[in-house]
C-alpha positions, -999 to 999 in steps of 0.1 A, spaced: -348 -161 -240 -346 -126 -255 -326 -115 -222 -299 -139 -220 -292 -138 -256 -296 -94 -250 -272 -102 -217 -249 -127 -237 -243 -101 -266 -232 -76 -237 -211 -91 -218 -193 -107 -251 -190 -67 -265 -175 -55 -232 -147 -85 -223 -140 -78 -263 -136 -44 -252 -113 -50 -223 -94 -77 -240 -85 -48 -269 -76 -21 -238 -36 -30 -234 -34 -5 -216 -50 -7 -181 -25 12 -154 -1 -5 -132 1 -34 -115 -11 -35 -78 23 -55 -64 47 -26 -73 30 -2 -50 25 -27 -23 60 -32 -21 69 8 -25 43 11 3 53 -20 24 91 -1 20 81 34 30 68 14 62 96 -2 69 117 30 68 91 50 92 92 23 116 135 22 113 134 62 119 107 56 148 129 36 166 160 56 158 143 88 172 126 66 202 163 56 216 178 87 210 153 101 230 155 75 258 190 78 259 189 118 260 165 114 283 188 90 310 219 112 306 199 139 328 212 141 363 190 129 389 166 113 361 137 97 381 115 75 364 77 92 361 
């Protein structure tokens, strides 16, 4: 019985302790979405580079497929 009133005590002290800490960094949703936007953008300048490429690419003369 001494344990769980030794565990009780503890775990009461510490969630008192975080409950007191305001101030516990940022919020995990703002940097998915700043990460989920920096994807978004490397994909869109992927794909700009990828046709630009393909179309440099088909303006050679005599352009053969490899």
């Amino acid at each position: 019985m001494y344990f769980y009133t030794c565990l009780h005590a503890a775990v009461a002290t510490r969630l008192a302790e975080l409950r007191r800490d305001t101030e516990r960094g940022d919020s995990p949703v703002p940097t998915a979405v700043i990460i989920f936007g920096l994807v978004a953008v490397a994909m869109a300048v992927t794909a700009l580079a990828l046709t630009k490429a393909n179309n440099w690419m088909n303006a050679i003369p005599n352009n053969t497929a490899p």
